[in-house]
Steps between C-alpha positions, in 0.01 A plus 500: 500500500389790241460518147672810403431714214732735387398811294723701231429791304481512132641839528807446699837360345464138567774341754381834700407293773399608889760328795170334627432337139816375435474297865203366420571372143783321646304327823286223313406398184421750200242448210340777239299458214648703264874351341529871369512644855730796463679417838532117422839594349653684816359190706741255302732752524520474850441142527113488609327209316161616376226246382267616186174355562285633253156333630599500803250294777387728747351264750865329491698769564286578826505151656908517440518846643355316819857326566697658302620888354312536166630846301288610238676771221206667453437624127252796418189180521266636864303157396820290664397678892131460457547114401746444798273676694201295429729202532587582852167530601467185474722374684447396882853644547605748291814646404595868578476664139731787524638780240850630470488783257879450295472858344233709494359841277665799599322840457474579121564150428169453264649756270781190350149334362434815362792498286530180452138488313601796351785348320269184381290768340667729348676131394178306398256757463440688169321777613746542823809455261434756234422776752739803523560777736282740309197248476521478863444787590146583474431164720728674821333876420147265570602310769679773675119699459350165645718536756385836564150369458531240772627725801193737447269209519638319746521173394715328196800637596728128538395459155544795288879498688547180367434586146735794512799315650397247165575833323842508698595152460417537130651792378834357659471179324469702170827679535813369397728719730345435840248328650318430848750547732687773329124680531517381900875606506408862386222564729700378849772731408271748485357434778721465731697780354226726543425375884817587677295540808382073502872410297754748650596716775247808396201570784141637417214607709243551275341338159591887370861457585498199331313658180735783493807241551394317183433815300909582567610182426266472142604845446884404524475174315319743184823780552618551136202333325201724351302676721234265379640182432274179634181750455229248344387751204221218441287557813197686546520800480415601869739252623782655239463910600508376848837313436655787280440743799584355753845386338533834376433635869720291661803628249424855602340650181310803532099464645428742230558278231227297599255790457302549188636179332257400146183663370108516608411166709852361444614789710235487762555163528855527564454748738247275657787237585800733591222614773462155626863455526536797680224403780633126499282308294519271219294629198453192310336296875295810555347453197456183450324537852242745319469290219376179694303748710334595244434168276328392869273809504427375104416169623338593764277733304422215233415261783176731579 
């Protein structure tokens, strides 16, 4: 005979229970430790008797699961297998230990801890709860940089994402007219509004096609709002005449008005990015590229 254990996730609605798991909690006898087990109530419910044995005696359990069907609701405690384990070993006979996962973590599914710390600090927390949208957002400029950071050296990466999907899951817990999934609402629309090749009936051969599909379908969702409306006026400044061209460009204003725009360097330096544009290139990478070019030469030079 086995001694079961049957795994749940934390994460999934309890009572959310796999075919398999529900067979098993009904074929033998069922303990837990915990009397707060979330699915304890949808057990009764359908008339499965569960035992709480809060100190529960290991090297029992595995002699009974010799003769008899031993179900263990496991709780979020790994010590329970590894004592059950050792038990077993000892045994001349042992039982089969198996594991019958009830529900288990869908992709994404780490994000509902996420929010739920979230909410205990921007409950519990003083410095969490008097934080506001505009205090915030120097932290996401940073991380978003560190992000940056990361992908150039090539290692970090994992964690610098982490901290700016914090900034995410904060900023919605601040607002008091949406929150996470209102954020995760907007950007699947989006998204699958703006992939009609993946979502609907439209074919593409080419990552171009699919670039100049999106550009239609931004440039009809913006019909009747300012030429320049979303433009970040906040970003570098590289990054920013970049933007403003290419979104005047793609409305059909003249190429001549991009000629001869400021005074002295201001000009020059303008000119400087409507020239990378024009050849494909994206001023503000190029350079950066320069500028970590040259802080190696520096270092390399002071290394002597």
């Amino acid at each position: 005979m086995p001694l079961v254990v049957v795994t749940t996730s934390p994460r999934v609605a309890p009572g959310v229970l796999s075919h398999q798991a529900w067979r098993t909690l009904s074929s033998g006898r069922v303990l837990t430790a915990s009397a707060d087990h979330p699915q304890l109530p949808y057990l009764a419910e359908a008339g499965i008797e569960v035992e709480v044995v809060t100190a529960p005696d290991h090297a029992a359990l595995v002699r009974q699961a010799v003769d008899d069907t031993v179900v263990w609701l496991a709780t979020e405690d790994e010590g329970f297998m590894r004592a059950v384990g050792h038990a077993a070993l000892a045994l001349d006979d042992p039982p089969v230990i198996e594991v019958v996962p009830g529900s288990y973590d869908l992709p994404g599914a780490r994000v509902l801890d996420l929010v739920a710390v979230m909410d205990r600090l921007r409950t519990e927390c003083p410095w969490d709860r008097k934080q506001t949208h505009a205090s915030l957002v120097p932290y996401l400029i940073e991380e978003a940089y560190e992000v940056q950071h990361a992908v150039e050296q090539g290692t970090g990466l994992r964690e610098e994402l982490g901290d700016v999907l914090l900034q995410v899951a904060f900023h919605s817990r601040v607002a008091d007219d949406f929150d996470i999934d209102d954020v995760a609402d907007v950007i699947v629309g989006k998204l699958v509004r703006r992939h009609p090749h993946v979502f609907g009936d439209v074919s593409v051969e080419s990552a171009d096609e699919v670039n100049t599909n999106w550009e239609a379908i931004k440039a009809t969702e913006r019909a009747g709002k300012d030429l320049f409306d979303g433009v970040p006026m906040g970003q570098p400044a590289l990054s920013l005449v970049a933007q403003l061209i290419r979104r005047a460009e793609a409305a059909g204003a003249p190429e001549g008005l991009a000629h001869a725009v400021g005074q002295g360097v201001a000009r020059e330096l303008f000119d400087l990015v409507r020239r990378a544009q024009e050849a494909g290139l994206d001023p503000e990478a190029e350079l950066r590229g320069a500028a970590l070019a040259y802080r190696a030469r520096v270092e390399a030079w002071e290394s002597r």
